[in-house]
Backbone atoms as SQL, in Angstrom:
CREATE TABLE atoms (id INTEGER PRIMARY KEY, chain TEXT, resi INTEGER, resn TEXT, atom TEXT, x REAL, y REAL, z REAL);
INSERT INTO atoms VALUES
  (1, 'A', 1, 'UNK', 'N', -2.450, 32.555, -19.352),
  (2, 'A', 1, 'UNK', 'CA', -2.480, 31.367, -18.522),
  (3, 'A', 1, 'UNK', 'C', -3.850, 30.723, -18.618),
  (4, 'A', 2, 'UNK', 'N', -3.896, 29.430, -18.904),
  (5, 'A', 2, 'UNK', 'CA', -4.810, 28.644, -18.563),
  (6, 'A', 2, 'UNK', 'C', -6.160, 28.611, -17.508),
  (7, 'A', 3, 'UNK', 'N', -7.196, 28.490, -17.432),
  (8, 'A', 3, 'UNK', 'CA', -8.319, 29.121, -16.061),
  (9, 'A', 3, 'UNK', 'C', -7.823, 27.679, -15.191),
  (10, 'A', 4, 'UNK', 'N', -8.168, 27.881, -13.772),
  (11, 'A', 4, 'UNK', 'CA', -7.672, 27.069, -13.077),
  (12, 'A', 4, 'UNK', 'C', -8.586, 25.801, -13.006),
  (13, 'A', 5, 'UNK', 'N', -8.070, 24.644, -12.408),
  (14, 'A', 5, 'UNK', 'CA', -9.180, 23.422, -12.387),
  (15, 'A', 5, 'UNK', 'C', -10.138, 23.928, -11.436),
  (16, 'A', 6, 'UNK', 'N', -11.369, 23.057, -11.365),
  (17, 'A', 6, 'UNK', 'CA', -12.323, 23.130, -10.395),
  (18, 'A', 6, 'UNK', 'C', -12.673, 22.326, -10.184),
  (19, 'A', 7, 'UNK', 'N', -12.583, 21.667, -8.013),
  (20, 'A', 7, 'UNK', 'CA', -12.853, 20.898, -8.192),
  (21, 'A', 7, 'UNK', 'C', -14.052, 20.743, -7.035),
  (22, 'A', 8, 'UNK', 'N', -14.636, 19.896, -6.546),
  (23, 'A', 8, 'UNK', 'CA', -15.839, 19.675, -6.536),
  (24, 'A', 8, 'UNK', 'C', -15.883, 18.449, -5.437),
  (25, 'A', 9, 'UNK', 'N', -16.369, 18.521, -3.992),
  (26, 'A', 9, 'UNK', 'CA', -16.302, 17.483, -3.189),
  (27, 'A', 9, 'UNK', 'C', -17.893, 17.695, -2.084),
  (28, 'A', 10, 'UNK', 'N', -18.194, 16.477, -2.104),
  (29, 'A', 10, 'UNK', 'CA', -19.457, 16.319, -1.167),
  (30, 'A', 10, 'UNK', 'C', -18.595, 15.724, 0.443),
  (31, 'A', 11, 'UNK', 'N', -19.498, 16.095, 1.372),
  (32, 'A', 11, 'UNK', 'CA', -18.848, 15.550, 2.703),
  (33, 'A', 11, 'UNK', 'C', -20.459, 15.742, 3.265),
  (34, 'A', 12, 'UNK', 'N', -20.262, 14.900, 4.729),
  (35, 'A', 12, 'UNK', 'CA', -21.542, 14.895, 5.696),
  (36, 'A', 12, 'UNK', 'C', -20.709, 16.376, 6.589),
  (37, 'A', 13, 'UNK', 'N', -22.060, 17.037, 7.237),
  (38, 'A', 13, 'UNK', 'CA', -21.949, 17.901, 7.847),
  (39, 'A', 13, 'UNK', 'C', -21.775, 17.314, 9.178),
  (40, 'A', 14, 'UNK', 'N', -21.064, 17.590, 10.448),
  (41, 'A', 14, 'UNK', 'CA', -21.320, 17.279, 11.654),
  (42, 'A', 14, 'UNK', 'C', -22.365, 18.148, 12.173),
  (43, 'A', 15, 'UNK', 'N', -23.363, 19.129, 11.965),
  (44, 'A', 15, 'UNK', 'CA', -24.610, 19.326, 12.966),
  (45, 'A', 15, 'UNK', 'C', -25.823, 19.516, 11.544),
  (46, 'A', 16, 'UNK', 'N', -27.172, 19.725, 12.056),
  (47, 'A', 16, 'UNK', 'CA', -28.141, 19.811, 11.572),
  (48, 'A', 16, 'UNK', 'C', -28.556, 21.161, 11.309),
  (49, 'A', 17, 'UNK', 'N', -28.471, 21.606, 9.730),
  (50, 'A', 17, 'UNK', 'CA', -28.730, 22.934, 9.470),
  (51, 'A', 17, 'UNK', 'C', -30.384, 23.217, 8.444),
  (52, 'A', 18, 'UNK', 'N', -31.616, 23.250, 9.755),
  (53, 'A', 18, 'UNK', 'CA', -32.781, 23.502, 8.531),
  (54, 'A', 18, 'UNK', 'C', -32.581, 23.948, 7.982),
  (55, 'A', 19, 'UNK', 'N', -32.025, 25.565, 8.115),
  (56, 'A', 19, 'UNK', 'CA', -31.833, 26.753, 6.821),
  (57, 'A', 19, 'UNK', 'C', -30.110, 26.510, 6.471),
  (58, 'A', 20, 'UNK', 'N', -31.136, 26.822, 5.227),
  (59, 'A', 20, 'UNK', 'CA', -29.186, 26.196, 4.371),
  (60, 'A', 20, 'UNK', 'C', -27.821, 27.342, 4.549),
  (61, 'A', 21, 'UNK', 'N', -27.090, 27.176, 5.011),
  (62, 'A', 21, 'UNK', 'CA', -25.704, 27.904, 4.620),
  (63, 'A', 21, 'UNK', 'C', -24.962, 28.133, 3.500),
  (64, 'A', 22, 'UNK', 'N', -24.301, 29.398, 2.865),
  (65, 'A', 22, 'UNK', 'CA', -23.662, 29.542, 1.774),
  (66, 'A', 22, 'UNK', 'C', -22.255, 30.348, 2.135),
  (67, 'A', 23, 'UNK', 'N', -21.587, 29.434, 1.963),
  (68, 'A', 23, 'UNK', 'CA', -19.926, 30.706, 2.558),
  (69, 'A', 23, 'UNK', 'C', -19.724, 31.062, 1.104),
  (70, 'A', 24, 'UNK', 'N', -19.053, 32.060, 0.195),
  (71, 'A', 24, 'UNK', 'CA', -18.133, 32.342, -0.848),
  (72, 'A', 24, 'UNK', 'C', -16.769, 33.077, -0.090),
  (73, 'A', 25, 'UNK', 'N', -15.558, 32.612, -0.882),
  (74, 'A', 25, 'UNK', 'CA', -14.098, 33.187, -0.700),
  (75, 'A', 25, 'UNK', 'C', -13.731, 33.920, -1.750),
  (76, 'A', 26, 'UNK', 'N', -12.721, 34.634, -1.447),
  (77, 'A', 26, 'UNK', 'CA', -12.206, 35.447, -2.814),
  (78, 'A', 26, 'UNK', 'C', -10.657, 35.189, -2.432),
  (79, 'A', 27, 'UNK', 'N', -10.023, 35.317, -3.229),
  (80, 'A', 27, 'UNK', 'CA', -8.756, 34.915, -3.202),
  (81, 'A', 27, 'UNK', 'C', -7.948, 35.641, -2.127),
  (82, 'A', 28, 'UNK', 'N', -7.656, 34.637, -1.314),
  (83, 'A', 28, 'UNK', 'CA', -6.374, 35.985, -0.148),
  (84, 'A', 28, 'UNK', 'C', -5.419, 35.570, -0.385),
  (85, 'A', 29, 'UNK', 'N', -4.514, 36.754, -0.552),
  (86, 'A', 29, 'UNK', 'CA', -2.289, 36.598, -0.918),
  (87, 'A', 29, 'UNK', 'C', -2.071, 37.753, -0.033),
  (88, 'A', 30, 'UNK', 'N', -0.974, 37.577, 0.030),
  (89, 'A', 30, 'UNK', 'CA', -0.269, 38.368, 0.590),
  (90, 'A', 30, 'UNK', 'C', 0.860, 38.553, 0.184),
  (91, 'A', 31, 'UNK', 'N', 2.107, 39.407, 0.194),
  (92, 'A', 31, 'UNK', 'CA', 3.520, 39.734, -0.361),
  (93, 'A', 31, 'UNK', 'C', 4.336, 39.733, 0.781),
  (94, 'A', 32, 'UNK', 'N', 5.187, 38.401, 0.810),
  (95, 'A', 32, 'UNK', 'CA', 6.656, 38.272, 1.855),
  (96, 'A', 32, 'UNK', 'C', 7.542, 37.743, 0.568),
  (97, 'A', 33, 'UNK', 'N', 8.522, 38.887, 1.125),
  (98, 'A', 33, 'UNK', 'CA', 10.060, 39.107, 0.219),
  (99, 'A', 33, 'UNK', 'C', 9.975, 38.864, -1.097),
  (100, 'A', 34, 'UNK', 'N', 9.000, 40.031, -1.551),
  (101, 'A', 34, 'UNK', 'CA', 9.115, 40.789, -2.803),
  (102, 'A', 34, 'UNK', 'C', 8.285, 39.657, -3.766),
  (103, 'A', 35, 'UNK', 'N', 7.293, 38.188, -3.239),
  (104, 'A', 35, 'UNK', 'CA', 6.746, 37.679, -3.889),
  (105, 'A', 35, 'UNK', 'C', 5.480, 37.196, -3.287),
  (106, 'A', 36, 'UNK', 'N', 4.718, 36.844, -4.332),
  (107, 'A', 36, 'UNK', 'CA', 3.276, 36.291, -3.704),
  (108, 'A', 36, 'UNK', 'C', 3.363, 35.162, -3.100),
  (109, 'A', 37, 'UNK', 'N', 2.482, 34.918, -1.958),
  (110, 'A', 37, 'UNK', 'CA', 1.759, 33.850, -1.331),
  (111, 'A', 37, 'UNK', 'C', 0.300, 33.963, -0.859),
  (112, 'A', 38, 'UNK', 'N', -0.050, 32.756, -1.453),
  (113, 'A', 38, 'UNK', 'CA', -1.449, 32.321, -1.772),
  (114, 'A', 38, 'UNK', 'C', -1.368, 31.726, 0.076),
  (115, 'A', 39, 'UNK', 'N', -3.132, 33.051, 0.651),
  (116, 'A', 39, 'UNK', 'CA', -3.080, 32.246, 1.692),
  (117, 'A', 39, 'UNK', 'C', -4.391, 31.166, 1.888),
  (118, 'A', 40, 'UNK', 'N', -5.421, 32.104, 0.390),
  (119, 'A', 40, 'UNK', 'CA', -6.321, 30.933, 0.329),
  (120, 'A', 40, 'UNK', 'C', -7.427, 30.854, -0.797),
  (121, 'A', 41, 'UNK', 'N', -6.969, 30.019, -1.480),
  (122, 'A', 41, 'UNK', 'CA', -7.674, 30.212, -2.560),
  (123, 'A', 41, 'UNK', 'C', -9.340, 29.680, -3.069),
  (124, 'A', 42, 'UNK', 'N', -9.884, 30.761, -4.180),
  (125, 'A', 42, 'UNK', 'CA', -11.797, 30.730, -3.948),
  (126, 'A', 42, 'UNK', 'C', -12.254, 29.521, -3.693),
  (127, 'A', 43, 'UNK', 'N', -13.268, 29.988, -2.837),
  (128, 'A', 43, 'UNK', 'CA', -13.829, 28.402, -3.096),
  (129, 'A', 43, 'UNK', 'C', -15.164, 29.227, -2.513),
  (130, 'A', 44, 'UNK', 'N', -16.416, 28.000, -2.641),
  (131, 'A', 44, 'UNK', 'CA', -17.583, 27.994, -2.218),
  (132, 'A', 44, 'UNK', 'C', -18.094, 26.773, -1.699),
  (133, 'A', 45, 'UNK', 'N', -19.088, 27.164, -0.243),
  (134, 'A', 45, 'UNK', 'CA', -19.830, 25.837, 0.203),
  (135, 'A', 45, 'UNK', 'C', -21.103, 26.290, 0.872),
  (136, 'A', 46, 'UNK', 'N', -21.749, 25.277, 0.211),
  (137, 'A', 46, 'UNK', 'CA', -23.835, 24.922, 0.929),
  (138, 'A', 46, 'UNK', 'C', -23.663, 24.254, 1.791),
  (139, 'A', 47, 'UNK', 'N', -24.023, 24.355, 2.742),
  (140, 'A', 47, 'UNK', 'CA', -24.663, 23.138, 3.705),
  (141, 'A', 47, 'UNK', 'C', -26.047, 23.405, 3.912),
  (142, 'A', 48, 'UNK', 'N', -26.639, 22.388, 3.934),
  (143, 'A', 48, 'UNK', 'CA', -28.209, 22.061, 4.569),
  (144, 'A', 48, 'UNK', 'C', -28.260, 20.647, 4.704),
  (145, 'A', 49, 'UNK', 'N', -29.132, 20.441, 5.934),
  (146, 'A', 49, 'UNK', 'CA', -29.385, 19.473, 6.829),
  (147, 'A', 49, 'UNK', 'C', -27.964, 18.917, 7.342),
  (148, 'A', 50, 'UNK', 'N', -27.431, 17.252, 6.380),
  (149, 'A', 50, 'UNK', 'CA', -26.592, 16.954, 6.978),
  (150, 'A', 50, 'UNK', 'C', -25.701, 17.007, 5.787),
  (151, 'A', 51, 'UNK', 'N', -25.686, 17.821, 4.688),
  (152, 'A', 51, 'UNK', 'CA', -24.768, 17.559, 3.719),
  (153, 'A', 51, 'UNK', 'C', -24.375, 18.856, 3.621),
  (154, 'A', 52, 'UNK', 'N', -23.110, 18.389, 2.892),
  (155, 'A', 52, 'UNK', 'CA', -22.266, 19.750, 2.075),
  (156, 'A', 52, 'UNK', 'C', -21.612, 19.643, 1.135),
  (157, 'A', 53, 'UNK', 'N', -21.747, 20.865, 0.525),
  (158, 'A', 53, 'UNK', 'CA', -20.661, 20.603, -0.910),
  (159, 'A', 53, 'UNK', 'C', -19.688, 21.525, -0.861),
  (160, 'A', 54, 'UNK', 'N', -18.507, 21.480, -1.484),
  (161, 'A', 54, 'UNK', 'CA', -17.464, 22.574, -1.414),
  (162, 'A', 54, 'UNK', 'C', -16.815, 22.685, -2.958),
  (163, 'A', 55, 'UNK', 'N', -16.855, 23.451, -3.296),
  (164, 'A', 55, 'UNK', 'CA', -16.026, 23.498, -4.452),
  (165, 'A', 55, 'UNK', 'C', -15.117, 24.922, -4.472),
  (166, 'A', 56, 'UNK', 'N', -13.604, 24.598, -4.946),
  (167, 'A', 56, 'UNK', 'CA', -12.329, 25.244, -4.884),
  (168, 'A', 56, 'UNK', 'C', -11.832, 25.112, -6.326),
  (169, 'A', 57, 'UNK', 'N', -11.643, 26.929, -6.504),
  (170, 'A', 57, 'UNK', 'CA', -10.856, 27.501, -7.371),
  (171, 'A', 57, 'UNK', 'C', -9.323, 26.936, -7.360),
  (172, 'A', 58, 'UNK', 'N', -8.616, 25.807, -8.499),
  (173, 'A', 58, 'UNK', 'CA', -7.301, 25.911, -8.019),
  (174, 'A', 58, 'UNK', 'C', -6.738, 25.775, -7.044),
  (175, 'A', 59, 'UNK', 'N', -5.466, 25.695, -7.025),
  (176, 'A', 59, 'UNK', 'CA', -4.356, 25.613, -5.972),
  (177, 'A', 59, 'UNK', 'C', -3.464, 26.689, -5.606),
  (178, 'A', 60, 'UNK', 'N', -2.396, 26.141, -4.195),
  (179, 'A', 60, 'UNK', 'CA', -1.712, 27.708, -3.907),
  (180, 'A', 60, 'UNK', 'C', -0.695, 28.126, -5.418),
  (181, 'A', 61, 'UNK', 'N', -0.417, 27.180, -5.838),
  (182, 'A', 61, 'UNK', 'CA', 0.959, 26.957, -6.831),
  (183, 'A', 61, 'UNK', 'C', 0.500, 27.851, -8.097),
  (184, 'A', 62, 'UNK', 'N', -0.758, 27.228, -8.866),
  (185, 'A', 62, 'UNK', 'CA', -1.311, 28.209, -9.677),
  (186, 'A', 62, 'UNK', 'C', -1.434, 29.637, -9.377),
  (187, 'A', 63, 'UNK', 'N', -2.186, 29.893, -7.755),
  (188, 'A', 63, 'UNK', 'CA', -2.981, 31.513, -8.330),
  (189, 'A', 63, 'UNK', 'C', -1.654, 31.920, -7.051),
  (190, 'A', 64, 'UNK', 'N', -0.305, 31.446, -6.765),
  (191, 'A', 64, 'UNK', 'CA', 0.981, 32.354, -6.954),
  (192, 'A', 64, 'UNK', 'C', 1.380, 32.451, -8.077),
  (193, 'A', 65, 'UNK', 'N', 1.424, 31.522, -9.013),
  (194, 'A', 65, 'UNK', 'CA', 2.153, 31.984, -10.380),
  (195, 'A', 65, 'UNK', 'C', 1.254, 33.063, -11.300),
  (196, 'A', 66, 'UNK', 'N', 0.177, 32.843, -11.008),
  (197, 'A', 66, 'UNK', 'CA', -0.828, 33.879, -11.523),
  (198, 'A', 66, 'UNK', 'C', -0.758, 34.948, -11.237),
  (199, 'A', 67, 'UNK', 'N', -0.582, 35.055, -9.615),
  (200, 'A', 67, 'UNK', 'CA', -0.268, 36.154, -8.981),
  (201, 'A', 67, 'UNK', 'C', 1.152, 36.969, -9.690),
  (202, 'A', 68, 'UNK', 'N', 2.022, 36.550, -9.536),
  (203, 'A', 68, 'UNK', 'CA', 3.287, 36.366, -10.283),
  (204, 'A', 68, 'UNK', 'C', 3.491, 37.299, -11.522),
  (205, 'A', 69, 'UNK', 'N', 2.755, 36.646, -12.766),
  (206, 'A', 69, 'UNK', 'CA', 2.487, 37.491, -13.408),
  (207, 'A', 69, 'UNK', 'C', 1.525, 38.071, -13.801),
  (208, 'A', 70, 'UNK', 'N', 0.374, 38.455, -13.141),
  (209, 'A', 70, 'UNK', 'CA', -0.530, 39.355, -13.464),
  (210, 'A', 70, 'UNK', 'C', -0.359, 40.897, -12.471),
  (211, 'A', 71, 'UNK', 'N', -0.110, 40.662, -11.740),
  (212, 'A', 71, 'UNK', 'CA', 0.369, 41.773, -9.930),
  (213, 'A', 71, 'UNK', 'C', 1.612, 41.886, -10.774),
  (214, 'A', 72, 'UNK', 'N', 2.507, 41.176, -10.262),
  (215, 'A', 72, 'UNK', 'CA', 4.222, 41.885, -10.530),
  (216, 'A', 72, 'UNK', 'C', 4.512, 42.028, -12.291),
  (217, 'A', 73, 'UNK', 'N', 4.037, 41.642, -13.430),
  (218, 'A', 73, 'UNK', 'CA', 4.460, 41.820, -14.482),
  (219, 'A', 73, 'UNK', 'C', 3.782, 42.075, -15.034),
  (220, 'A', 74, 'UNK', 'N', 2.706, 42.446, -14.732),
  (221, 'A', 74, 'UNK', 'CA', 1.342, 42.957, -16.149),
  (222, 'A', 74, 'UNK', 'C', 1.276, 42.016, -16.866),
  (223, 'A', 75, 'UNK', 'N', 0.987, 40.951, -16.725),
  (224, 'A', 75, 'UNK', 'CA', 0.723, 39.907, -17.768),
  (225, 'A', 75, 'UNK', 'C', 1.786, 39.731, -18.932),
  (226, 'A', 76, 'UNK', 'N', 3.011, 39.816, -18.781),
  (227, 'A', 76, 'UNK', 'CA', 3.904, 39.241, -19.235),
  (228, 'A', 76, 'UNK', 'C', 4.433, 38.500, -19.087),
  (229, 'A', 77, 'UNK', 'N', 4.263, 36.892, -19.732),
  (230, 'A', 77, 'UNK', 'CA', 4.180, 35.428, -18.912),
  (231, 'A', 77, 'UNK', 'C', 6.196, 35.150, -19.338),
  (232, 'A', 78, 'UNK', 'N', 6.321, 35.864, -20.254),
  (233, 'A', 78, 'UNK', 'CA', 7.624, 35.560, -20.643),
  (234, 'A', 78, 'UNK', 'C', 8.854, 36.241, -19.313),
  (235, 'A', 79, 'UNK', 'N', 8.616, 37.100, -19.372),
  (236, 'A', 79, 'UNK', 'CA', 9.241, 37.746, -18.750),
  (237, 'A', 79, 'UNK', 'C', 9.461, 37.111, -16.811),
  (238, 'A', 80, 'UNK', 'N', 7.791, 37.217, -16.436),
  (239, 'A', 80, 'UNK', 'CA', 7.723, 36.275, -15.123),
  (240, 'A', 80, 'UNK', 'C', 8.680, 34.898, -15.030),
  (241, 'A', 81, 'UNK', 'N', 8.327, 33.838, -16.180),
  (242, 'A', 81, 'UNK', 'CA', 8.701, 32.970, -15.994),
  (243, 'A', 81, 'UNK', 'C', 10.548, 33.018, -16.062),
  (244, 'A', 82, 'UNK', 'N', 10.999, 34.019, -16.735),
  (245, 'A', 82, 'UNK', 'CA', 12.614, 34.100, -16.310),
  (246, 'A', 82, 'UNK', 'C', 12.768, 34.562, -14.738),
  (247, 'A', 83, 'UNK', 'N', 12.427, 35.763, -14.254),
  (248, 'A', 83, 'UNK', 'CA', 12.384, 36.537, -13.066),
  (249, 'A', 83, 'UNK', 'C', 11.686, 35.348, -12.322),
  (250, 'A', 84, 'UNK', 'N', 10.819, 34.182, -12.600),
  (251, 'A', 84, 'UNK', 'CA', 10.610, 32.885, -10.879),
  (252, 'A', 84, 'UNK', 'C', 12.003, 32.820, -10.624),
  (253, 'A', 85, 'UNK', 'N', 12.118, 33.120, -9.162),
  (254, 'A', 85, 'UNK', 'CA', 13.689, 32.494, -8.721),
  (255, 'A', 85, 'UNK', 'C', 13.299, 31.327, -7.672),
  (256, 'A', 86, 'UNK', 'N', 12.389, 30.859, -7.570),
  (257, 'A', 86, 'UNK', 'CA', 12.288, 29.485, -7.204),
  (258, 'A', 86, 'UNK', 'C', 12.144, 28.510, -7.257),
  (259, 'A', 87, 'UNK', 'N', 13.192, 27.085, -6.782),
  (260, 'A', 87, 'UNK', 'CA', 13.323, 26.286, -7.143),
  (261, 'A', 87, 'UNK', 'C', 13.463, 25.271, -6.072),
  (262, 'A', 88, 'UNK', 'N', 13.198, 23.808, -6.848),
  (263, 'A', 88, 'UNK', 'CA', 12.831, 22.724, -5.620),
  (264, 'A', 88, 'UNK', 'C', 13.967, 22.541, -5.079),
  (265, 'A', 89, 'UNK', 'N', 14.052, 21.929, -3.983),
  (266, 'A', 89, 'UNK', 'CA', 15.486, 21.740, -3.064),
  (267, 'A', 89, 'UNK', 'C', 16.098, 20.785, -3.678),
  (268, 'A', 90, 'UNK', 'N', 15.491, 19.476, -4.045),
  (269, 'A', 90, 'UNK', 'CA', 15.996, 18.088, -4.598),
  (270, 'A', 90, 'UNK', 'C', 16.782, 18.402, -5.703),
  (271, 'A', 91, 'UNK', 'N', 15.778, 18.816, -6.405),
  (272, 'A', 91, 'UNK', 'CA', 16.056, 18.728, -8.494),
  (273, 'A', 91, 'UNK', 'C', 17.294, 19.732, -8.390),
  (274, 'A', 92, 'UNK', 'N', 16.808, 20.969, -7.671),
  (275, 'A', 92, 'UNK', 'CA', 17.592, 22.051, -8.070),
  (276, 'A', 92, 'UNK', 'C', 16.742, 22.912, -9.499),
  (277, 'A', 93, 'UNK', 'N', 16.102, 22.322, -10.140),
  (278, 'A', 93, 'UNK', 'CA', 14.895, 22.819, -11.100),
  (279, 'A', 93, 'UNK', 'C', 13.710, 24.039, -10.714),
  (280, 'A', 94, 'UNK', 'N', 13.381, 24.973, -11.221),
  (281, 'A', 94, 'UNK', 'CA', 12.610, 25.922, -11.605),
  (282, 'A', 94, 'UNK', 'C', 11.473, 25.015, -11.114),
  (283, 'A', 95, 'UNK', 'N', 10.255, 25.796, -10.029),
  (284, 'A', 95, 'UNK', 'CA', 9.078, 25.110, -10.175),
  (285, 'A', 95, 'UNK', 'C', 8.122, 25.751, -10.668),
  (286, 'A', 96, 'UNK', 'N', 8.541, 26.064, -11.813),
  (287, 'A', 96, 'UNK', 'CA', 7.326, 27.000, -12.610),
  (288, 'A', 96, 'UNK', 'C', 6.839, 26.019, -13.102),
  (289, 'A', 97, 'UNK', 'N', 5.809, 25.703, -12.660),
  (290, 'A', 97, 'UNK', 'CA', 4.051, 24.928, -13.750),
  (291, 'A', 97, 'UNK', 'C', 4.041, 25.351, -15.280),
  (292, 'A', 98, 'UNK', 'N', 3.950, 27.066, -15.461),
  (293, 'A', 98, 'UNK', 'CA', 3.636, 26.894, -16.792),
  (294, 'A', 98, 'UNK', 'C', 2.002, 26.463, -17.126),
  (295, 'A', 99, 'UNK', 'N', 1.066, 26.500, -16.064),
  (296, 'A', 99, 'UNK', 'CA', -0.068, 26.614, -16.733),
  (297, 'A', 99, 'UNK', 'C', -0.662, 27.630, -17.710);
């Protein structure tokens, strides 16, 4: 699979931080009915004074399908992508990405 996008956003802080702040995330999932859900995927953010930056690993859609097949299939993308049994309500279509 493909590495995920990264993306990258500035915002104003609502309070005043002399000493700068650094959060890092690591990926949290969890397993309801026998499949992954992404409850939050990496990201990192600075703040100092009145600014901040945040930047995020990807989406839930990617690092479940990642999850998908790297956790449940050992990296067998062929195999995962038959065994997704989910699909959009509208189409009736597979929402496997395929990144």
């Amino acid at each position: 699979m493909k590495k995920p996008k990264f993306y990258l956003s500035a915002y104003k802080n609502y309070e005043f931080l002399f000493f700068p702040r650094f959060e890092k995330q690591k990926l949290m999932w969890k397993d309801k009915f026998s499949t992954p859900r992404c409850e939050r995927e990496p990201f990192f953010r600075i703040e100092w004074l009145w600014f901040g930056i945040y930047g995020v690993w990807g989406d839930d859609n990617y690092w479940e399908q990642w999850l998908w097949v790297y956790k449940y299939h050992d990296g067998d993308i062929k195999k995962a992508k038959e065994e997704w049994g989910w699909t959009d309500y509208y189409t009736k279509k597979s929402t496997w990405i395929g990144y």
